[in-house]
DODO-82572 format. One line per 10 residues: their letters; for each residue y, x, z of C-alpha. Coordinates in nm, 3 decimals. Layout:
residues N
A	Y/X/Z; ...
END
This chain:
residues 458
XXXXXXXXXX	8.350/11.272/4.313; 8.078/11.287/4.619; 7.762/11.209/4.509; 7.572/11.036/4.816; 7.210/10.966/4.704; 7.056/11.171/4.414; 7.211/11.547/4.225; 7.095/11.662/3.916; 7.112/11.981/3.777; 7.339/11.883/3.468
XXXXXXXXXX	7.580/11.780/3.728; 7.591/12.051/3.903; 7.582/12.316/3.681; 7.929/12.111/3.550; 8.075/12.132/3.893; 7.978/12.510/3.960; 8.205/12.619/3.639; 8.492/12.431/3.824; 8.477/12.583/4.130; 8.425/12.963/3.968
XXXXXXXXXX	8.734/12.878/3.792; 8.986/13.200/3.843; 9.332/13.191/4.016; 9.547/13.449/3.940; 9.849/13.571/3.995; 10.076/13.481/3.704; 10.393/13.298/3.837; 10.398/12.941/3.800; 10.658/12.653/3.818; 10.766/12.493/4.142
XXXXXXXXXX	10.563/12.155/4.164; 10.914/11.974/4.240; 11.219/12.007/4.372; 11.555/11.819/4.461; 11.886/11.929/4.500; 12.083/11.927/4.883; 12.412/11.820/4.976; 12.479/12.168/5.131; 12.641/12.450/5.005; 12.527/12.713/5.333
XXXXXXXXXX	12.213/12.743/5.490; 12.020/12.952/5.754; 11.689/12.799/5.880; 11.428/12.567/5.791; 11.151/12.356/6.012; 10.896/12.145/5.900; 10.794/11.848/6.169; 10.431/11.738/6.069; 10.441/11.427/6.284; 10.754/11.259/6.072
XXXXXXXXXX	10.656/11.421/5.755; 11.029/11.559/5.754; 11.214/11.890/5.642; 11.524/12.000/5.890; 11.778/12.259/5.688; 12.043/12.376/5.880; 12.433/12.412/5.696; 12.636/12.628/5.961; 12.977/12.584/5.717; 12.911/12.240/5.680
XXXXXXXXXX	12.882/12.181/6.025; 12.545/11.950/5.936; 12.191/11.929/5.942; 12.011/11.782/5.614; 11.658/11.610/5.666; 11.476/11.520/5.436; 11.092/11.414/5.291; 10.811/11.628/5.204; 10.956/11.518/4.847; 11.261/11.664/4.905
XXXXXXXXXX	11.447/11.368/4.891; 11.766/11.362/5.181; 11.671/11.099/5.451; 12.013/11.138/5.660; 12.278/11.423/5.666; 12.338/11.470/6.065; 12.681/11.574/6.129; 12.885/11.757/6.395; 12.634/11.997/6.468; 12.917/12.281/6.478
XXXXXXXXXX	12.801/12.564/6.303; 12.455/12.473/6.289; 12.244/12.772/6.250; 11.878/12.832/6.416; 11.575/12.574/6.476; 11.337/12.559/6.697; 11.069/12.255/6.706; 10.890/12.146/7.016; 10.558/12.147/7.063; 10.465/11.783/6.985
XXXXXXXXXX	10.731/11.731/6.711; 10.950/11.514/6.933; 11.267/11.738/6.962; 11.425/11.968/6.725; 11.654/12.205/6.915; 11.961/12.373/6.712; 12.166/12.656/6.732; 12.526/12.571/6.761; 12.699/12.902/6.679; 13.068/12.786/6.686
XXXXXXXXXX	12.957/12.545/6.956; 12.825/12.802/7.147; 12.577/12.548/7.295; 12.187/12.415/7.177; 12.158/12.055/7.042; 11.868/11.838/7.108; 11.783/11.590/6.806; 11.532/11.328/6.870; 11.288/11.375/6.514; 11.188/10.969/6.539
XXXXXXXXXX	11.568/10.833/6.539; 11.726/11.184/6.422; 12.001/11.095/6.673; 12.160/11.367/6.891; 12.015/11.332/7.253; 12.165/11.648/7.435; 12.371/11.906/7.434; 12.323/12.268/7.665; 12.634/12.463/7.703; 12.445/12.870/7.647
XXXXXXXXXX	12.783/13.034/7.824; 12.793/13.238/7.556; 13.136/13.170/7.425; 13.173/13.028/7.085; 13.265/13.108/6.677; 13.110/13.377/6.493; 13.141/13.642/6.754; 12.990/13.504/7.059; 12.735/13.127/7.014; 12.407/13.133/6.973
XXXXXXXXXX	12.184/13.168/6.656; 11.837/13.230/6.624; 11.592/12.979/6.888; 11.234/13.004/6.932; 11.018/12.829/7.195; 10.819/13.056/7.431; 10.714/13.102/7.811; 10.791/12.746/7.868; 11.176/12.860/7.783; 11.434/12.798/7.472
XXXXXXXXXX	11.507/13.198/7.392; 11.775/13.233/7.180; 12.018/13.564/7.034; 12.402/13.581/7.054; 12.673/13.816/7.037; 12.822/13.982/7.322; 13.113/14.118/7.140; 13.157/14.275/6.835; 12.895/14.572/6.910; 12.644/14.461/7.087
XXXXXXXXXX	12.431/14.137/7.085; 12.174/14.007/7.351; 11.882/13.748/7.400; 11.942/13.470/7.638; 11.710/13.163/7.770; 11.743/12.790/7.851; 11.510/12.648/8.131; 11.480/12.242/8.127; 11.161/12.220/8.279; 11.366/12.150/8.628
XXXXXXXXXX	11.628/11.895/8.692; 11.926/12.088/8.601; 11.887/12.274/8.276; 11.908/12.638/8.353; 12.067/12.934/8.146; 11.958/13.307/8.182; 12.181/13.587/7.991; 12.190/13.922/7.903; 11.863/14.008/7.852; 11.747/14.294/7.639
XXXXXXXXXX	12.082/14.490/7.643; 12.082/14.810/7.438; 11.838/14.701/7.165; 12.026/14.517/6.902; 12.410/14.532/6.795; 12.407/14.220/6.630; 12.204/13.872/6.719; 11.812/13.907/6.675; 11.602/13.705/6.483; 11.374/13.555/6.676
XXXXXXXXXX	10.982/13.448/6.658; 10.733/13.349/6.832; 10.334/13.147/6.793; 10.149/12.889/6.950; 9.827/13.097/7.034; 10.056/13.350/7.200; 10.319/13.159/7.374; 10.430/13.434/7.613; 10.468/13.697/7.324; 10.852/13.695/7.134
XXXXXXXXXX	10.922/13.936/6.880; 11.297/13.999/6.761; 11.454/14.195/6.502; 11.797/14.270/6.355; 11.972/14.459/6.136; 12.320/14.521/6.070; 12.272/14.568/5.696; 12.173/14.913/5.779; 11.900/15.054/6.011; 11.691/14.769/6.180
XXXXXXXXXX	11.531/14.796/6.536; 11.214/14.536/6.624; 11.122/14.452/6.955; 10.836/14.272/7.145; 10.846/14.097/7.464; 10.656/13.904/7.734; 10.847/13.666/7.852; 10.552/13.486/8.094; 10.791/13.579/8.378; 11.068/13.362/8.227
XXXXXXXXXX	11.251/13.751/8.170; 11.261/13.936/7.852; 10.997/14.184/7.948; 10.988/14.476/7.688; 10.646/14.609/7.509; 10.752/14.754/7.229; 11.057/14.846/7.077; 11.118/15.034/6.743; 11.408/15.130/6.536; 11.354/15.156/6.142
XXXXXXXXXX	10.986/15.021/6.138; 10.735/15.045/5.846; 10.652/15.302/5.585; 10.922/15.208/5.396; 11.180/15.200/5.653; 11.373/14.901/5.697; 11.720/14.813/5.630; 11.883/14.516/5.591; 11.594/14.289/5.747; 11.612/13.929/5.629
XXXXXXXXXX	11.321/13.750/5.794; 10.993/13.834/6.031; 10.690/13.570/6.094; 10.439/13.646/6.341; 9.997/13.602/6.232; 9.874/13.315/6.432; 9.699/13.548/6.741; 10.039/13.735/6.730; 9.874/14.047/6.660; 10.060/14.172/6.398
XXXXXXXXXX	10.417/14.062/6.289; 10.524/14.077/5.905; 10.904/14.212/5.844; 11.102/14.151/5.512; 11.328/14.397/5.482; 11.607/14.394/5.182; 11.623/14.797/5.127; 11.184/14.784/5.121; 10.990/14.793/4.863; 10.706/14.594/4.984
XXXXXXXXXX	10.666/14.317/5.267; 10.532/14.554/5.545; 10.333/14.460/5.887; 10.335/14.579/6.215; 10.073/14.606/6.511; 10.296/14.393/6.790; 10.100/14.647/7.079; 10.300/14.914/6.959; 10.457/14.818/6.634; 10.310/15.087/6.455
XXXXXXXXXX	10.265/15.025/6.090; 9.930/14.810/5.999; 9.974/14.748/5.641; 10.229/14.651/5.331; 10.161/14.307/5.133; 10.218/14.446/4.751; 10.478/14.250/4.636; 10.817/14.433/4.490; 11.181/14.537/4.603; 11.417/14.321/4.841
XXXXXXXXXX	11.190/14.157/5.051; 11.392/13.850/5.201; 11.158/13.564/5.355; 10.806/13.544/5.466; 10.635/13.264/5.646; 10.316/13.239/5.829; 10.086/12.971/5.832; 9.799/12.848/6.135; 9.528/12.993/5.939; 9.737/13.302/5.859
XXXXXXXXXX	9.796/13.268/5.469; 10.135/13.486/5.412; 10.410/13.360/5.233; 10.612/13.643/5.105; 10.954/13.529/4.969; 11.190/13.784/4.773; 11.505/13.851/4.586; 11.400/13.837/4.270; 11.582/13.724/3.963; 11.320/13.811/3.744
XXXXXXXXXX	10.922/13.768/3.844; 10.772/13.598/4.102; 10.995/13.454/4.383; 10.712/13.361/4.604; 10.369/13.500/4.671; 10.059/13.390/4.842; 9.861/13.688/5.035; 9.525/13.573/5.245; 9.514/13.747/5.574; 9.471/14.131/5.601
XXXXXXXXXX	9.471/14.140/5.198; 9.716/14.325/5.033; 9.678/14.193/4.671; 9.832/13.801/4.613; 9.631/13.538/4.533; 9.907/13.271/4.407; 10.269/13.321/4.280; 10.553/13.111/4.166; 10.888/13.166/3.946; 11.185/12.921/4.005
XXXXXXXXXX	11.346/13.029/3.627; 11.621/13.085/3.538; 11.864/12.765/3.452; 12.041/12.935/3.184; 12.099/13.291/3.010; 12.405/13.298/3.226; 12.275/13.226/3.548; 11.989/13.303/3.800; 11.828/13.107/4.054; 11.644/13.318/4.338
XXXXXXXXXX	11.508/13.269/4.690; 11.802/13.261/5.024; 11.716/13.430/5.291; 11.463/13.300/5.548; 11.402/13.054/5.305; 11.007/12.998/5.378; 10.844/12.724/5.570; 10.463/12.601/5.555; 10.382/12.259/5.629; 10.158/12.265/5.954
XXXXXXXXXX	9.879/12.174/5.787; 9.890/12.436/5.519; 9.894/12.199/5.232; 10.230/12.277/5.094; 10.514/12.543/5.125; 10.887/12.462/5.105; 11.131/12.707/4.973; 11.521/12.701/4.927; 11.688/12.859/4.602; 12.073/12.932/4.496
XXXXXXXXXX	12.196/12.939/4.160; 12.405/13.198/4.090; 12.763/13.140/4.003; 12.730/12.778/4.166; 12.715/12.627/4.508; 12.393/12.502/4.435; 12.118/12.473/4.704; 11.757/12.294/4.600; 11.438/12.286/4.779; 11.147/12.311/4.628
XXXXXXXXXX	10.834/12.187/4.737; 10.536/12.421/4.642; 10.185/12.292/4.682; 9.947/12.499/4.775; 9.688/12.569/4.494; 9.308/12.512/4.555; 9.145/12.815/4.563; 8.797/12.903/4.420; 8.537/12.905/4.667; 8.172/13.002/4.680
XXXXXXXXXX	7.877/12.913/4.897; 7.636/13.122/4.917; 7.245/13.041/5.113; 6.981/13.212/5.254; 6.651/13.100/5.345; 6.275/13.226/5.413; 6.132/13.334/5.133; 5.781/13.149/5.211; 5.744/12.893/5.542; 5.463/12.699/5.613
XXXXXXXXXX	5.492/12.333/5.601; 5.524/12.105/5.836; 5.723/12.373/6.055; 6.108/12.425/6.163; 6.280/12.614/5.835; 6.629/12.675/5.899; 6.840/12.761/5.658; 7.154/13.019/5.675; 7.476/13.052/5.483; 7.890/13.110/5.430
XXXXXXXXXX	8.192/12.939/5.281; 8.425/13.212/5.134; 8.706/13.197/4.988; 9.065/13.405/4.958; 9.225/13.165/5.247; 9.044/13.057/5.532; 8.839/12.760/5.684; 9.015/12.572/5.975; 8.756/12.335/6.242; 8.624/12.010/6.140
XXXXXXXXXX	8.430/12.111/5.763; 8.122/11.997/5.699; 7.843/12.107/5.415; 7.584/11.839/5.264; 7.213/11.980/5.218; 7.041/11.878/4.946; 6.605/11.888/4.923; 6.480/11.922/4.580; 6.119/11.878/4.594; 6.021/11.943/4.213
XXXXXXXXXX	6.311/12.225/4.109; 6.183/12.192/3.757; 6.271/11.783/3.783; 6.623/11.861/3.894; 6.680/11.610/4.126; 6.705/11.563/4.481; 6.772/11.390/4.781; 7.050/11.428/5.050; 6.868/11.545/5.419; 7.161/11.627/5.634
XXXXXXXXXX	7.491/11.822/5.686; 7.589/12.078/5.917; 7.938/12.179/6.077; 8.139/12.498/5.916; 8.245/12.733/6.168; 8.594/12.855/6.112; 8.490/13.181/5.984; 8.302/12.971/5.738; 7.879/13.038/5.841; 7.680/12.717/5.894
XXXXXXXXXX	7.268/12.656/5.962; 7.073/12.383/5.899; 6.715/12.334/6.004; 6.483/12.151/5.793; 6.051/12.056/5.855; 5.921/12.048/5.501; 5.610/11.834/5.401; 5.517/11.901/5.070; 5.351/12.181/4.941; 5.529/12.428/4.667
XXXXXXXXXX	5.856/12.519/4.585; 6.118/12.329/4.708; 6.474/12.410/4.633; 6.771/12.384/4.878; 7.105/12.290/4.765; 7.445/12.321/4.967; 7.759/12.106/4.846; 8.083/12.183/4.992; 8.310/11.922/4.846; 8.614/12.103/4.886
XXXXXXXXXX	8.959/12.012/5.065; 9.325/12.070/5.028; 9.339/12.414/4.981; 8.937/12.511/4.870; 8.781/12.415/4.535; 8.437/12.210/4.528; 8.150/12.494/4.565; 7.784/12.499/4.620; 7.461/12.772/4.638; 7.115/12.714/4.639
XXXXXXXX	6.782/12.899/4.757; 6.468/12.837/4.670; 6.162/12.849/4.925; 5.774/12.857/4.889; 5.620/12.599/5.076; 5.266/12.716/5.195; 5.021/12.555/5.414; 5.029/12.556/5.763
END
């Protein structure tokens, strides 16, 4: 509840033990899920705008959409051998991979109808279309096969009249097709990685030139090495790139300039899925039939904050994370992750919300300032996830601390690495006490500090 007028200290001693409330690491339940008409899948997207899932079936020849429930709004078929996504910009068009195709599909995310379809001359089947898409340099960039060892990176140019298709690009770097990735921030800067189910080689490119212009390139990244890489998510400012690799013992991250080894996220053996969201909170999926499936890591920690299970439906059967089977919703509130049971056909998505962390606030101020004069007051919103743009703080002015109560003077913007000011011209002499309320939002818990300053004369 936001108090508007008056705070006393009875009620906000009762909120501060909510918001120092601890949030550990012990698995816990999906919030729901629903099953899907699928029994294959290989990529996720998450359109914001429409509030709707997109889960790819490349043996079903299908995409499933459905709600941020989980619940199926249509089942779009022909999309032959439907395998990669990649989601424009402004959440109009979702473009697919059509690996037996060999050819991208444009779906229109209002009437989920197909609108186009782009021949990649790439061949077609298993051997030859397209997989993998990700938007960047103003181009569709997408992996395929060339034959059976060797595999390639190709582009698709509609900004002209005709759509254009460039080829071939980034020969001798990957035997079979890359994964791709890419960011907003850094729209010039794809990453792609694959593995064979043995050694895996990761590569970086700028691709402002509409070619696949090589930075980096490295083969078996990470302290741990990496075989059988599953998945790879890039931090917002595309700075570092975050690798789940099967045969690792830990999700591991990479410097992009050079992909030399930053850091490993402590999670546990078989990596398979990770997903990154705009503020930089890393989901880190694995193969786990036992412990937690998912785990929440704020940026540059390496210690979790936030874990789920998805148990076990029976003593005779497991359910556990696919493959690539992370996606955030844009906005950060919720995560969406796709389990198999074993010995079953079954696929479900679950939809995770994302828990409120604890948050603190903390204030300084002057310890003496004469009244009737400019006293500006200093202080920071932290917490284990970030603070996007657009928070705000209330300041309270209690005149009498020893009366508890107080009235509301003002609030002040949050920047996003959570400081704010606020600048106040006391009139009464003596101690007045400063309170800051941060009410809390989707992902922080309700927080507030206080300071106390002596009021002299001026």
């Amino acid at each position: 509840m936001h108090i508007r007028q008056f705070v006393r200290g009875a009620a906000l001693t009762a909120a501060l033990s909510l918001s120092l409330l601890g949030l550990g690491t012990n698995p816990a339940a999906a919030d729901t899920s629903a099953p899907l008409p699928i029994g294959s899948y290989r990529d996720i997207a998450v359109d914001a705008a429409h509030q709707r899932v997109f889960l790819s079936d490349p043996f079903g020849d299908s995409v499933v959409v459905t709600d941020y429930a989980g619940r199926v709004v249509k089942q779009i078929s022909g999309a032959d051998g439907a395998w990669g996504f990649a989601l424009s910009g402004d959440s109009s068009t979702l473009y697919v991979a059509l690996r037996d195709a060999g050819a991208i599909a444009a779906i229109d995310t209002a009437t989920l109808q197909e609108t186009a379809r782009y021949d990649t001359g790439t061949g077609a089947g298993a051997d030859a279309g397209p997989t993998s898409l990700a938007l960047a340099g103003g181009r569709i960039w997408f992996g395929y096969s060339l034959d059976t060892w060797s595999s390639a990176l190709g582009s698709l140019d509609l900004s002209g009249a005709q759509p254009v298709v460039t080829r071939d690009q980034g020969l001798d770097t990957f035997r079979n097709p890359p994964h791709l990735t890419t960011t907003p921030q850094a729209p010039d800067t794809l990453v792609a990685a694959e593995s064979d189910g043995n050694t895996a080689a990761v590569a970086v490119y700028d691709v402002s030139a509409g070619r696949a212009d090589a930075r980096a390139r490295r083969v078996d990244p990470g302290p741990d090495g990496c075989s059988s890489l599953q998945d790879l998510a890039l931090t917002p400012d595309a700075q570092k790139v975050v690798i789940a690799c099967a045969g690792a013992h830990h999700h591991q991250v990479l410097r992009t300039a050079d992909l030399a080894d930053d850091s490993v996220l402590a999670t546990s053996w078989s990596p398979n899925s990770v997903a990154v969201d705009p503020a930089g909170t890393v989901a880190a999926g694995l193969y786990q039939p036992s412990g937690a499936d998912v785990q929440l890591f704020a940026p540059d920690a390496p210690a979790s904050y936030a874990a789920w299970d998805f148990p076990a439906p029976s003593d005779y059967a497991d359910t556990t994370l696919v493959p690539g089977g992370l996606a955030w919703a844009p906005d950060g509130s919720r995560i969406f992750a796709v389990t198999e049971t074993s010995g079953t056909s079954s696929l479900t998505l679950h939809v995770l919300d994302h828990p409120r962390v604890p948050t603190t606030v903390t204030v300084q101020a002057p310890a003496s300032s004469p009244r009737n004069q400019d006293l500006t007051l200093t202080g920071k919103l932290e917490a284990p996830v970030g603070f996007g743009a657009g928070n705000t703080v209330d300041i309270w002015r209690i005149d009498d601390p020893m009366a508890g109560e107080g009235t509301l003077i003002g609030s002040a913007n949050v920047a996003a690495d959570g400081t704010f000011s606020y600048t106040d011209r006391p009139m009464a002499k003596g101690q007045v006490q400063y309170t800051v309320q941060y009410y809390g939002d989707t992902r922080h818990a309700y927080a507030y500090g206080s300071v106390v300053v002596d009021v002299v004369s001026d």
